[in-house]
N, C-alpha and C positions, 0 to 999 in steps of 0.2 A: 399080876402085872397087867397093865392098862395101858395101849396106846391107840392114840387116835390119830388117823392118818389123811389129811387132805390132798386134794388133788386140782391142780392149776389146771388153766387151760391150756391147748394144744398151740403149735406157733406156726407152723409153716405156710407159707399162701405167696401165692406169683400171678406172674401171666407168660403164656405160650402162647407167640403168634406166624402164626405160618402165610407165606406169600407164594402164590403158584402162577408164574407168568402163561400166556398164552398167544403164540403166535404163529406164522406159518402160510408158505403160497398157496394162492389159491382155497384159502377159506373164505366160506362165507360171510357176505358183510355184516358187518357188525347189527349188532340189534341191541336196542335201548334198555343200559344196566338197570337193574332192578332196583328197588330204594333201597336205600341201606337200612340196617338193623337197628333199632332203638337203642342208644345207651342204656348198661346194664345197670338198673337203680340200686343192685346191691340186693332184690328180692332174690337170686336165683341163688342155688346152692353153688357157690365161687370152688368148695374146696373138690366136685368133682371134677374139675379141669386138670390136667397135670399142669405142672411149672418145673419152669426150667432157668437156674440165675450160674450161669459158669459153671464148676462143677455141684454145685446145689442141686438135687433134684426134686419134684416132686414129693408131699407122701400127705395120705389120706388121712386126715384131722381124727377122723371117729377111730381110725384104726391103730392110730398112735395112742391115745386115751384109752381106748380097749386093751392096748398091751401094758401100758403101766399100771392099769388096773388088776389086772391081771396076776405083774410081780408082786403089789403090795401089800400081798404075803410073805413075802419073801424078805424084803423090807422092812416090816416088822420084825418080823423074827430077827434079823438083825439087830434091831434098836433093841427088842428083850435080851439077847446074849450080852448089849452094851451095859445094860441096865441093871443086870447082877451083878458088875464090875461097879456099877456109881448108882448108886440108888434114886438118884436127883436127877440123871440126866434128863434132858431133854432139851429140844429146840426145832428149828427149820431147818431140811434140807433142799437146794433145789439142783438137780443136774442136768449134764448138759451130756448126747448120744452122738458119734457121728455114726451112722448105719451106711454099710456098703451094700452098692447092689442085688447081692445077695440074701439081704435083709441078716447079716450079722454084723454086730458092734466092730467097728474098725477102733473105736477107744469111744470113753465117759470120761467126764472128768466133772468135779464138784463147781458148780459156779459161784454158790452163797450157801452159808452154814455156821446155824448155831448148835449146833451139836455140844463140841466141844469136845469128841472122842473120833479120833482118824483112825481108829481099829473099826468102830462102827463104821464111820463114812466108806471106809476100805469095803469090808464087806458086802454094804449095798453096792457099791462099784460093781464087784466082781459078783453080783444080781444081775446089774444090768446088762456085761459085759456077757456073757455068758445064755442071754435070750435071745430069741428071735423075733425080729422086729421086721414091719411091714417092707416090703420091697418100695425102694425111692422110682418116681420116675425122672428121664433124663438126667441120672447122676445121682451121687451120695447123697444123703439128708440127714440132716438137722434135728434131732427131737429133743425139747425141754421139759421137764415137768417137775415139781414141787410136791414138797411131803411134809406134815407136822407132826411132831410125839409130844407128848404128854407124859410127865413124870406117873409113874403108878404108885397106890397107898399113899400112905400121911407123911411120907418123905420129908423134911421141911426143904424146901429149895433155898438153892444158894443164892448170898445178898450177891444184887447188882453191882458191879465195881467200873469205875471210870477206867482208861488207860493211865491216868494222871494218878492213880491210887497204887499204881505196880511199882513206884519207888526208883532210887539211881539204879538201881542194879538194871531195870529194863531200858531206859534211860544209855544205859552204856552198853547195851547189847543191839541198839537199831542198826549200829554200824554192820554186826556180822549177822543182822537179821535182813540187812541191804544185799549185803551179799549174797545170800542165800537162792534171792529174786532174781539177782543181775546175772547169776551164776546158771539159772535153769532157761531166762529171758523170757520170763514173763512179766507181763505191765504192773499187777498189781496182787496182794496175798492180803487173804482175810484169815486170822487167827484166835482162834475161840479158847479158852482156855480155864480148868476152873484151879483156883488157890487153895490149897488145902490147909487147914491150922494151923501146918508149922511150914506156911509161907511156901512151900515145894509145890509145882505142877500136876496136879493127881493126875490131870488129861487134857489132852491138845488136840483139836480141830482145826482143819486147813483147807481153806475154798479159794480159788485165785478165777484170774480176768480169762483165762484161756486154757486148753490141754497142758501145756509148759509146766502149767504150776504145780503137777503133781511129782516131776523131780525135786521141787524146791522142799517138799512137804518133809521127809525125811531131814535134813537139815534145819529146818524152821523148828522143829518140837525138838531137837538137840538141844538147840540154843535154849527154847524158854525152858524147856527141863532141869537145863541147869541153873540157872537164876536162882537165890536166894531171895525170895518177894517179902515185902511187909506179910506179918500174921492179919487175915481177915478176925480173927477172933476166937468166936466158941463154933462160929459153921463157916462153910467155904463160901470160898464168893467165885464167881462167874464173869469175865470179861473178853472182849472184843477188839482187836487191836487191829488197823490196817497196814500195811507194811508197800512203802512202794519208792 
């Protein structure tokens, strides 16, 4: 089994600024401010600053990339356990941490994914969820980062399929796939899905706009599981469908 796994880059970066008044009887008179500081051209390392944006806080760029490096053992080993279930899988995942100040996962949720297996996606979740992650400063923080697999051996991979190839049956099911979304309130639901020869869902993958989306997820591979799709053929096919 073969996978190959990349790594995005880190996202967080702000500014913190602090004002100290100074006043007072009988101080000494004033003496000629200093010149001010060169605008920062952008040479200086920006990410040792803390930031702070509302409850957003701070978190140190190298040490974010260091911890998901870290997991992506772990990560893998997930996409193998998926991979004995579908020999074909593979695609992108990219997720999205909120870390409390304690540097534990307050929730992860999936933001974009081709997977096409929410057993895997799950899995990795509960990698992330279940690490310790750099302490944010001035409040909770934000961590993204992106992963790719790679199908292993001479697999043949599944044909590419439009949305427009999934037939009335899907067609008639956006109504209760609408629901699904407006029922958990999240903005929008990505669904990865592959067709097996006799038209049935072999597996479902689910990435949405926000944390929300992952009540919807349960619901959403109800619906397409049960569908009746056109036959891909003699191999499966693989499709993407957005839902919102």
């Amino acid at each position: 089994m073969r996978a190959s796994v990349g790594v995005s880059g880190p996202l967080v970066a702000a500014l913190l600024a602090l004002a100290a008044p100074g006043c007072g009887a009988g101080a000494p008179p004033p003496v000629e401010a200093a010149p001010a500081a060169p605008a920062d051209d952008g040479s200086k390392h920006r990410a040792a600053a803390p930031t702070v944006e509302g409850e957003i806080g701070g978190l140190d760029d190298t040490k974010v990339k260091r911890a998901f490096e870290h997991l992506s053992g772990q990560l893998t080993a997930c996409f193998g356990k998926g991979a004995e279930r579908i020999a074909y899988l593979a695609g992108d995942v990219r997720f999205v941490v909120r870390i409390a100040g304690d540097g534990s996962a307050r929730w992860a949720y999936v933001k974009d994914s081709t997977l096409g297996d929410r057993d895997t996606e799950v899995c990795m979740l509960d990698v992330l969820k279940a690490a310790s992650w750099p302490r944010p400063l001035g409040g909770e923080g934000l961590a993204e980062n992106g992963f790719s697999f790679d199908a292993g051996g001479d697999e043949r991979p599944p044909v590419a399929w439009s949305p427009d190839q999934l037939g009335p049956a899907y067609k008639r099911a956006k109504g209760a796939l609408g629901k699904c979304r407006k029922q958990a309130g999240t903005r929008s639901i990505k669904a990865t899905l592959y067709v097996d020869t006799d038209g049935k869902a072999k597996a479902v993958g689910v990435a949405s706009a926000d944390e929300k989306g992952d009540a919807a997820a349960g619901c959403v591979i109800d619906v397409l599981k049960a569908l009746k799709l056109p036959s891909p053929g003699s191999y499966a096919s693989k499709v993407s469908v957005t839902i919102e």
